[in-house]
C-alpha positions as CSV (number, residue, x, y, z in Angstrom):
1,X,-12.5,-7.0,-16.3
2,X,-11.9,-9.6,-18.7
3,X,-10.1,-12.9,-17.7
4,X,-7.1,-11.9,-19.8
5,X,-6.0,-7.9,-20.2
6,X,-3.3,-7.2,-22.5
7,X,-0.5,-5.1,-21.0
8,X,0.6,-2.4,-23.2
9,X,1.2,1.3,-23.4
10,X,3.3,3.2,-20.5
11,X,2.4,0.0,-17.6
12,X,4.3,-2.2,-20.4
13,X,6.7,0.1,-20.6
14,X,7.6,0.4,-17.3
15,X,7.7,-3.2,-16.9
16,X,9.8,-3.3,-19.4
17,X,12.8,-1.0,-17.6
18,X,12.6,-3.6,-15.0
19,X,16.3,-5.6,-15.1
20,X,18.6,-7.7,-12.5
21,X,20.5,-3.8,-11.5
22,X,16.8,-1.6,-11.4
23,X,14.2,-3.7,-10.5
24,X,11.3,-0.9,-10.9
25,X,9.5,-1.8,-7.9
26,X,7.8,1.1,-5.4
27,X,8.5,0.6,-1.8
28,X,6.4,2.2,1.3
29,X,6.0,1.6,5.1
30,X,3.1,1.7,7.5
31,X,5.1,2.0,11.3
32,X,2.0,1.2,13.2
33,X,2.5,2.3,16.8
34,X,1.1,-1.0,18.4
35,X,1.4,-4.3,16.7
36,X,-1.1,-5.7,13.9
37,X,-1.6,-9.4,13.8
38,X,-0.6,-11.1,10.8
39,X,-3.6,-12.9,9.9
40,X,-5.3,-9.1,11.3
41,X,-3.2,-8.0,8.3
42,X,-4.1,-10.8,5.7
43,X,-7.6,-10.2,6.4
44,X,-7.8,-6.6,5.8
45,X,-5.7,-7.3,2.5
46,X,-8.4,-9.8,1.3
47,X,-10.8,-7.2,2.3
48,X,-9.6,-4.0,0.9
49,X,-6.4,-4.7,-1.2
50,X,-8.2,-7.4,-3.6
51,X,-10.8,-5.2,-5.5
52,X,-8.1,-4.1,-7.1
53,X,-7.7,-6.8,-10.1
54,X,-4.4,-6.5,-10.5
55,X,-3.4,-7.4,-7.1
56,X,-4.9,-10.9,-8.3
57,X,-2.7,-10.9,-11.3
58,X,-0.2,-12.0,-12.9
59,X,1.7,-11.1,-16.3
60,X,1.4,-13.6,-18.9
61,X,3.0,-14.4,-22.0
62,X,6.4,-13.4,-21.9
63,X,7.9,-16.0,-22.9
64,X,6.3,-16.1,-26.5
65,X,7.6,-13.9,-28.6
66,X,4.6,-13.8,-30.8
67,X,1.9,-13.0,-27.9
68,X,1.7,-9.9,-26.3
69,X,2.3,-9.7,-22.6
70,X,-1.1,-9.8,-20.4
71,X,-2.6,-9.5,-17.3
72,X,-4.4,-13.2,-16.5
73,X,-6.2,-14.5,-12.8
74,X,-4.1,-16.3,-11.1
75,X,-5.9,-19.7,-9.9
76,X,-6.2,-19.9,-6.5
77,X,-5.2,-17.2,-5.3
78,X,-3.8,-17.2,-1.9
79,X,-3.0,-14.1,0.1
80,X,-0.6,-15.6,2.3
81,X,1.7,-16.4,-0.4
82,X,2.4,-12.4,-0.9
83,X,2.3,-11.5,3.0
84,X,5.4,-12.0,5.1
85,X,5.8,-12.3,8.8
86,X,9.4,-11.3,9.6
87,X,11.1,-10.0,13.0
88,X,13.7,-7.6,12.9
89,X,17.3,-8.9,14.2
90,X,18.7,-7.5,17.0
91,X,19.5,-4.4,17.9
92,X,15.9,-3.4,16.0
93,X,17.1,-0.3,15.6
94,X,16.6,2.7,12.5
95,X,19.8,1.3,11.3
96,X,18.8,-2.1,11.0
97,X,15.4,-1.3,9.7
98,X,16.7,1.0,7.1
99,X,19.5,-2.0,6.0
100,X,16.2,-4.6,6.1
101,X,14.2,-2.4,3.8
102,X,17.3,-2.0,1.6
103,X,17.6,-5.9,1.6
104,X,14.3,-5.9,0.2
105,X,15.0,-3.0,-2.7
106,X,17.5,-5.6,-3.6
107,X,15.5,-8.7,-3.9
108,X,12.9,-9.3,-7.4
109,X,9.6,-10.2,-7.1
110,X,8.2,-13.3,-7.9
111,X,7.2,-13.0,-11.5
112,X,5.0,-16.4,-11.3
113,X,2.6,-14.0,-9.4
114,X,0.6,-10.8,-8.9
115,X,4.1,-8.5,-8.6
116,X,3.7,-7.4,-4.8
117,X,4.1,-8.3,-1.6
118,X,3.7,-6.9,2.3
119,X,6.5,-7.7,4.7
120,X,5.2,-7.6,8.1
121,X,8.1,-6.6,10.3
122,X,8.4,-7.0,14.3
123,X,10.0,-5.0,16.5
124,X,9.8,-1.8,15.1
125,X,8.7,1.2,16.0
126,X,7.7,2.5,19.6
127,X,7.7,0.1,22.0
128,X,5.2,-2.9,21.0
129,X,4.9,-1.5,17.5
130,X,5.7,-3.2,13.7
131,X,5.6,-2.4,10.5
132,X,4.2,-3.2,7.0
133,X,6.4,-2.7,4.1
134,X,4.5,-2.5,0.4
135,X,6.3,-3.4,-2.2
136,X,4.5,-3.4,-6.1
137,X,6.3,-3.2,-9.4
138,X,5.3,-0.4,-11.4
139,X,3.4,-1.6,-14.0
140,X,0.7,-2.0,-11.4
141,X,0.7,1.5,-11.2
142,X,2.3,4.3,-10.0
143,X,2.8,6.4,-7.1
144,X,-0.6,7.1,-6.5
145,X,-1.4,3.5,-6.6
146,X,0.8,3.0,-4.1
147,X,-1.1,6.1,-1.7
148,X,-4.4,4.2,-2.9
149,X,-3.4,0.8,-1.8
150,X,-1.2,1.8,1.5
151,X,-4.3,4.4,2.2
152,X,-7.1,2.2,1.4
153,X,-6.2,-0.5,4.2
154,X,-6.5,2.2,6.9
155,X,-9.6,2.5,9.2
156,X,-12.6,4.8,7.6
157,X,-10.1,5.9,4.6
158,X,-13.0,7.9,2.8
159,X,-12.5,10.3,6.4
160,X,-9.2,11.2,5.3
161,X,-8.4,14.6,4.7
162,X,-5.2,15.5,2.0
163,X,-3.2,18.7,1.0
164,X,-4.7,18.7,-2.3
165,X,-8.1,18.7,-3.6
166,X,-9.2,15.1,-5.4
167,X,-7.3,12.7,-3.9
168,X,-9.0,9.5,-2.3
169,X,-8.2,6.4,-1.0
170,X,-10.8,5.0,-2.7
171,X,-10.6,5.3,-6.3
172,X,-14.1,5.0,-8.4
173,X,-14.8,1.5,-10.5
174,X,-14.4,1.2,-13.6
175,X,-17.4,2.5,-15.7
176,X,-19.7,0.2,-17.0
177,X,-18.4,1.0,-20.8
178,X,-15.2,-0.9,-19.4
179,X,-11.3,0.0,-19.9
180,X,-11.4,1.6,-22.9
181,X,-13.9,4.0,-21.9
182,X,-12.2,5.0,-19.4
183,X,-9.2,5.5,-20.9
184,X,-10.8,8.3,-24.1
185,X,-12.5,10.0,-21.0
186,X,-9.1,10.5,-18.9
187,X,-6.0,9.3,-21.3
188,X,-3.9,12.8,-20.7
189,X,-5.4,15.4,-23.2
190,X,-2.9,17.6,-25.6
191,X,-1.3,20.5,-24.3
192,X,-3.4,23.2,-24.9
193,X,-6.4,21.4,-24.6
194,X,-7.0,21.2,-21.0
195,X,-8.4,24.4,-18.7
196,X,-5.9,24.3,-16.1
197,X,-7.8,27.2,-14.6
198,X,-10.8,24.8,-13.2
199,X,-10.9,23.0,-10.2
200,X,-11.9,19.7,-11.7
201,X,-8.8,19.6,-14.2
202,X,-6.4,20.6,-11.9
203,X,-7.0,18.4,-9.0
204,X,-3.7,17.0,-9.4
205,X,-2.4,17.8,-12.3
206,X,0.9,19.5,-10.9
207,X,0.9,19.2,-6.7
208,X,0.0,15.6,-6.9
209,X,2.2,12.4,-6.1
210,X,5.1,14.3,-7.9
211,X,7.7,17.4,-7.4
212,X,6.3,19.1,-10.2
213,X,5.0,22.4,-10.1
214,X,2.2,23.8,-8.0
215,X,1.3,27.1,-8.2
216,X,-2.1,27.0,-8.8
217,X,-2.8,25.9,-5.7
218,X,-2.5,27.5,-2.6
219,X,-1.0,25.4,0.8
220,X,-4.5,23.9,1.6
221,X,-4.9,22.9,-1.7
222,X,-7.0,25.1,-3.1
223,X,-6.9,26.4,-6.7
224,X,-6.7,29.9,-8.8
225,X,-8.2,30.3,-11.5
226,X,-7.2,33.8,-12.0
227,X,-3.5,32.6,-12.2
228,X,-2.1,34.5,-15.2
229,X,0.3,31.4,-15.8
230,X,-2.6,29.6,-16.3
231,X,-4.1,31.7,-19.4
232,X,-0.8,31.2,-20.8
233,X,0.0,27.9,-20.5
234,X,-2.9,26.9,-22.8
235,X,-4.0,30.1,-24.4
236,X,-7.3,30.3,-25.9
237,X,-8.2,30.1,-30.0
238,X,-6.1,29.6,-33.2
239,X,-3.0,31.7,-31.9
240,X,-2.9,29.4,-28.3
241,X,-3.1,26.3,-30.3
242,X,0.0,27.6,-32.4
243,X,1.8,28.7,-29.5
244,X,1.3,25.5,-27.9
245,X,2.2,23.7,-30.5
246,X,5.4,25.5,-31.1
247,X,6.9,25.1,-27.6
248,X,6.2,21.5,-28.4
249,X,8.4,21.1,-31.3
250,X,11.1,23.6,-29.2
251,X,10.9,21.1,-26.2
252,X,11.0,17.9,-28.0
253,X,14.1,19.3,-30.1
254,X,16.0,20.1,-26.9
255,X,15.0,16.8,-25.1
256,X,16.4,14.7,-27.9
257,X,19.6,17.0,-28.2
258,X,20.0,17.3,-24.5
259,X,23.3,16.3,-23.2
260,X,24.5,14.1,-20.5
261,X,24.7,15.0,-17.0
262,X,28.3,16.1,-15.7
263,X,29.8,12.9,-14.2
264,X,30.5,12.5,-10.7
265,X,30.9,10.0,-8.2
266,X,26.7,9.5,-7.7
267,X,26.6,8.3,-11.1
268,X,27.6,4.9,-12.9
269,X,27.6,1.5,-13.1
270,X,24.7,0.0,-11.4
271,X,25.0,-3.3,-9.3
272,X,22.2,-5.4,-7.5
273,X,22.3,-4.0,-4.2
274,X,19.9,-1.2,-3.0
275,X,20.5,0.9,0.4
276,X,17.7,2.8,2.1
277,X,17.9,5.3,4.6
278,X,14.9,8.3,5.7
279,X,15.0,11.9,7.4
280,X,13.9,12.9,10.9
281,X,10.3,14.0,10.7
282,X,10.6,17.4,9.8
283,X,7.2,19.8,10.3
284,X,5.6,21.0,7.1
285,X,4.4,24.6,8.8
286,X,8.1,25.5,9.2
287,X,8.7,24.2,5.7
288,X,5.7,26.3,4.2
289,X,6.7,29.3,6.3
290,X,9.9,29.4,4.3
291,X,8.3,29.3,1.0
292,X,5.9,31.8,1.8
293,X,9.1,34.1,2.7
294,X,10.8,33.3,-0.9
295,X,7.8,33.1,-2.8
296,X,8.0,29.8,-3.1
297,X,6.0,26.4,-2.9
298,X,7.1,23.5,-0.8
299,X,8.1,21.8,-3.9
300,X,10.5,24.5,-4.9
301,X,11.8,24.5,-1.1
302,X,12.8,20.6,-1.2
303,X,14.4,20.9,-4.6
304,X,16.7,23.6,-3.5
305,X,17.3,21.2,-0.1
306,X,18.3,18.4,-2.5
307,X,20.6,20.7,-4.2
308,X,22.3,21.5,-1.2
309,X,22.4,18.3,0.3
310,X,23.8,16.4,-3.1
311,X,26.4,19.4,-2.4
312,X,27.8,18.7,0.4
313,X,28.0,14.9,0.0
314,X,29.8,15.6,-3.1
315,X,32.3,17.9,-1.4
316,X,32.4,15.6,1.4
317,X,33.9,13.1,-1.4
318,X,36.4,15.9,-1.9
319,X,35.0,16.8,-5.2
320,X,34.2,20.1,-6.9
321,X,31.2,21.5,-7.1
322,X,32.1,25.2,-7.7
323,X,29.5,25.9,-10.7
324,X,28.0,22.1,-11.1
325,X,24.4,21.7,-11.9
326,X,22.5,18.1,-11.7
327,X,19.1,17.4,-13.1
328,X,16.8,15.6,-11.7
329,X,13.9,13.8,-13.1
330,X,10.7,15.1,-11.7
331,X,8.1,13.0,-12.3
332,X,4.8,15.1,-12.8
333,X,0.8,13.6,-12.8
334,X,-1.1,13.7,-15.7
335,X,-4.3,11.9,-14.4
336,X,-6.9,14.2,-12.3
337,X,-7.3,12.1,-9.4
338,X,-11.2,12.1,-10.2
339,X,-10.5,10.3,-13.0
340,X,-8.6,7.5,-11.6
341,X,-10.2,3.9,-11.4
342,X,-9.7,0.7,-10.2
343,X,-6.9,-0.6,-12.9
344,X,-4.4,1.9,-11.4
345,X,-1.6,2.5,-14.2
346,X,0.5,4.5,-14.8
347,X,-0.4,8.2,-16.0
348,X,2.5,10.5,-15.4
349,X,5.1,12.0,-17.3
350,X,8.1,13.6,-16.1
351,X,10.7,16.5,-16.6
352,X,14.7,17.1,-16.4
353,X,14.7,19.6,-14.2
354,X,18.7,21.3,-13.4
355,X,19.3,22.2,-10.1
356,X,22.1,24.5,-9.4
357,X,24.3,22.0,-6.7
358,X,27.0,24.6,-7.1
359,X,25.8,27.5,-5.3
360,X,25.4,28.2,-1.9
361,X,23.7,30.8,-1.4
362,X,20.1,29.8,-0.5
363,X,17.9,32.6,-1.7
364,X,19.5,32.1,-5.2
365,X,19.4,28.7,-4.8
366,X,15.3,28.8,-3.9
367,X,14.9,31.3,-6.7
368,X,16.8,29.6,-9.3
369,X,14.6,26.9,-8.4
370,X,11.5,28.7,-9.0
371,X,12.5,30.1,-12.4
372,X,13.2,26.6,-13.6
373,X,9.9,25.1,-12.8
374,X,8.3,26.7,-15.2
375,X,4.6,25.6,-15.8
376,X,5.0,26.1,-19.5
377,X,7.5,24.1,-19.9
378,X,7.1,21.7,-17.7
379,X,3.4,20.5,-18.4
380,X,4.8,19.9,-22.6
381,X,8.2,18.5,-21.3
382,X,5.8,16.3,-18.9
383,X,3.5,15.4,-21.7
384,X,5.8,14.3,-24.8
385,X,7.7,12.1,-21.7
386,X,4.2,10.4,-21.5
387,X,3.7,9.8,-24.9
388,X,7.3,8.1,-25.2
389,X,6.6,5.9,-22.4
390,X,3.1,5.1,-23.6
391,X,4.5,4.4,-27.4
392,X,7.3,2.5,-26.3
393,X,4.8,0.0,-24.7
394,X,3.4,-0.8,-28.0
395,X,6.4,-1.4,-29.9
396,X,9.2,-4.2,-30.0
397,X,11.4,-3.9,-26.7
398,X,14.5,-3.2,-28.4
399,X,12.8,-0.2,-30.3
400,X,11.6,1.1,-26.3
401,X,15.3,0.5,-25.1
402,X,16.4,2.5,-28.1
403,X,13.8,5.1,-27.4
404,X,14.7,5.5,-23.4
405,X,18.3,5.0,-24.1
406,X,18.8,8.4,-25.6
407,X,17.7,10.0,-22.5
408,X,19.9,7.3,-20.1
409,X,22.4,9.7,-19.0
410,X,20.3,13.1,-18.8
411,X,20.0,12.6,-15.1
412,X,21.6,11.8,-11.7
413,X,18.8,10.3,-9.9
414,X,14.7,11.4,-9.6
415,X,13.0,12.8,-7.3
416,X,9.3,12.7,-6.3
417,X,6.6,14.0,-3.6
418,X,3.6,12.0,-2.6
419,X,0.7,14.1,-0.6
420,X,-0.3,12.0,2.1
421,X,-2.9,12.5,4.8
422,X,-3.0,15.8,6.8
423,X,-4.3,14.2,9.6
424,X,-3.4,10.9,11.1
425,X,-5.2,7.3,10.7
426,X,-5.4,3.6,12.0
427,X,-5.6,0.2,11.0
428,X,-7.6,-1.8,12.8
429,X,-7.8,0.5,15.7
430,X,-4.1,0.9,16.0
431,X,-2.5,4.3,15.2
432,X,-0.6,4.8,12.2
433,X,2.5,6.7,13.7
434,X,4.6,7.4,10.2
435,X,4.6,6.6,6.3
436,X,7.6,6.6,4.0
437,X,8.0,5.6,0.1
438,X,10.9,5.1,-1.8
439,X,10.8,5.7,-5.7
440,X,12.8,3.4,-7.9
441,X,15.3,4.7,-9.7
442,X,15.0,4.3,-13.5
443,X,17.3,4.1,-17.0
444,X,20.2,3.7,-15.2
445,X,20.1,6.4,-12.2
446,X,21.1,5.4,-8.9
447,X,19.4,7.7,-7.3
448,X,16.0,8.2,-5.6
449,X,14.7,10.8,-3.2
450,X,11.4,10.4,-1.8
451,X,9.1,13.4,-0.1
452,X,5.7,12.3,1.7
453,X,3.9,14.5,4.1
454,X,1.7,12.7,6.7
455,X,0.1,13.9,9.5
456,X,1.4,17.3,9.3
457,X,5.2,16.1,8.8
458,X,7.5,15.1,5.9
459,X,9.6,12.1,5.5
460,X,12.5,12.2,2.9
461,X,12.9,8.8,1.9
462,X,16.6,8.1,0.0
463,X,17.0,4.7,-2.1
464,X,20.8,4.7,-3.3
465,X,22.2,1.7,-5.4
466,X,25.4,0.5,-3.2
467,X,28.2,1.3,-5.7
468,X,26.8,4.6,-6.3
469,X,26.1,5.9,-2.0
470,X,26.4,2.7,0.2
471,X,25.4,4.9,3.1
472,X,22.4,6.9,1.7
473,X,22.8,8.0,5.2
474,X,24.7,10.3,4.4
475,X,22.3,12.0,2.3
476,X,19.6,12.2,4.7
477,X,22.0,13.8,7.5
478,X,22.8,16.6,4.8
479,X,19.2,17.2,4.0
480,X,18.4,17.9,7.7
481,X,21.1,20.2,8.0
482,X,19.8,22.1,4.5
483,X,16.7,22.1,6.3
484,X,17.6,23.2,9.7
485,X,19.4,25.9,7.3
486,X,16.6,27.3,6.3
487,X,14.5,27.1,9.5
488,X,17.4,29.1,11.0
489,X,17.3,31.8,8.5
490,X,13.5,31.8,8.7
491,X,14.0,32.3,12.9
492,X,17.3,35.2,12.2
């Protein structure tokens, strides 16, 4: 990598969105079940963390209106300046975890350095346990650089064994050819273009660190190539090519004419301050037992969850919800996993998916789901998303604001799924006994909902902004009980 890298397309972007009320920053946890060392922990950053260049860092030029914003070494780098030691108050309960890890949502990273940090926090977990909180802004990358970074620390990470096929914790180097190369040889390809029926292409093209759609893979991970949905999405020949291109234009017309969400009390102004709160674990067998019943993936399963839980916090509130619908954004990969390198990035579009809140019923509710998620759909909707992010990276910053700004309002909050281990791991011979993220919510939505399965569980991890949900809390009680919902209907 060159001394200086300039910082453009969707990573620009993204940087970009960052302001005082959405900082744009990626949060995850490590709860180790006995207690890493501090300078155990600095070491192992040093080892594994730094081969990443753009841990080492820092964004340059700013402050000039004529030079565009870079990435340039920071001299003497020193790892202790990003790694905190911190002991959690008294009573060191979930509570007070959950209200320290919102403390930190709420607080901007130093932009005079590499944008991350690790808060090593005592006294949590089972008895002489702690914790490491990650925190990175997103243009470093996105959520899977956050699974490569929290993933690569871990003891033996090339062992580790995931849901989907092509995912590593140890992403390839760049190629000798340098960025650019890599970029024309995995930059997302036009819709159309790509065989989603091989193996290699669809590593993790739709079950991947998002709630996007996943139906060409079974549980394990595995893929179909015989999935009729497939030969349509991209067709073959002249005709495919039109077809394609036509539910292009189609999408594009309804994005830009789309119209706002229906207000209600989990959407407005924004403030500073950021609340955090997380599920029970909750066993991904009983989870994928009730999709196999509907028909259904996991994905489709949590999405009608969220649905249900927004509902009854809403009603809660003593609001209606008789007919309401929400969208979400669902953020969807675009980068095959095999492809990934060592710059991380960001290389994911998303989608506005609606999600009827309204109705109770779950079987409707799971198969409205399912209709919605269409791959068709999705995968251009996903795409031209992309492209805006990535063009609004190039141009002037009050063009990108104008650009994001029509869609500000489209949405009440995002939600996203991040495939972690299926088996557990250490660090430094201590056991890893749970992993949560929280996604930052973004153009104004207050919103985040978080889905990672580890060690054959799932965490739900809920980042709320404080005026919007200043018990997020809540939230994650009426997820469990949407949950326990199904697993009772599954057991009936």
């Amino acid at each position: 990598m060159a001394e200086r890298e300039p910082l453009w397309g969707a990573d620009n972007a993204w940087r970009r969105m960052g302001t005082t009320n959405n900082l744009i920053v990626i949060t995850g946890v490590l709860v180790f079940e006995e207690a890493v060392g501090y300078e155990e922990l600095c070491i192992r950053l040093e080892e594994r963390l730094l081969r990443f260049d753009r841990f080492k860092h820092r964004v340059g030029g700013q402050k000039r209106r004529l030079l565009w914003p870079y990435w340039e070494p920071v001299d003497q780098f020193d790892i202790h300046n990003h790694v905190y030691n911190i002991a959690l108050p008294e009573p060191a309960d979930k509570s007070t975890f959950e209200q320290f890890v919102g403390t930190l949502m709420s607080r901007p990273l130093d932009e005079s350095r590499p944008l991350w940090e690790v808060s090593l926090v005592d006294n949590v977990g089972p008895d002489d346990g702690n914790a490491a909180v990650v925190r990175i802004n997103h243009s470093v990358g996105d959520g899977f650089a956050l699974l490569y970074v929290m993933l690569g620390l871990v003891d033996n990470p090339d062992e580790l064994e995931f849901p989907i096929s092509g995912v590593s914790a140890s992403p390839p180097p760049e190629p000798e050819e340098g960025r650019d190369s890599a970029d024309r040889s995995s930059h997302p390809v036009e819709p159309g273009e790509k065989n989603r029926g091989s193996a290699e292409s669809e590593q993790a093209d739709s079950s991947s660190d998002t709630a996007g759609p996943d139906r060409g893979h079974d549980d394990e991970g595995g893929t179909d190539s015989e999935d009729p949905m497939d030969r349509e999405i991209t067709g073959s020949g002249l005709l495919g090519t039109v077809k394609t291109a036509a539910r292009a234009v189609r999408t594009g017309y309804d994005l830009l004419t789309m119209s706002d969400d229906p207000d209600t009390s989990l959407t407005g102004e924004l403030g500073p301050t950021k609340r955090a709160a997380w599920t029970r674990r909750i066993d991904i067998s009983r989870v994928k037992a009730v999709g196999a019943a509907h028909d259904a993936t996991v994905n489709d399963i949590f999405l009608a969850a969220t649905a249900g839980a927004i509902r009854r916090v809403l009603e809660d509130r003593g609001e209606d919800t008789a007919g309401l619908e929400l969208r979400w954004t669902v953020p969807v990969n675009l980068r095959p996993m095999a492809e990934r390198t060592e710059s991380l990035g960001n290389y994911f579009g998303f989608v506005f998916l609606p999600v009827p809140v309204g109705i109770r019923d779950l079987d409707r509710r799971i198969e409205l789901v399912r209709e919605r998620m269409d791959l068709q759909r999705v995968g251009i909707e996903a795409f031209l998303m992309y492209k805006l992010l990535d063009v609004g990276g190039y141009v002037p910053e009050s063009v990108q604001q104008y650009l994001i700004g029509v869609l500000e309002d489209v949405a009440t909050g995002i939600v996203t799924n991040v495939p972690g281990p299926v088996g557990g791991a250490e660090f430094a011979g201590k056991e890893i006994g749970d992993m949560i993220v929280w996604v930052p919510q973004a153009n104004g939505q207050g919103l985040g909902i978080s889905i990672i399965s580890y060690n054959g569980t799932v965490r739900v991890g809920i980042a709320a902004d404080a005026n919007l949900l200043p018990e997020p809390r809540l939230l994650a009680d009426a997820f469990e009980t949407e949950l326990d919902d199904l697993f009772g209907e599954l057991d009936a």
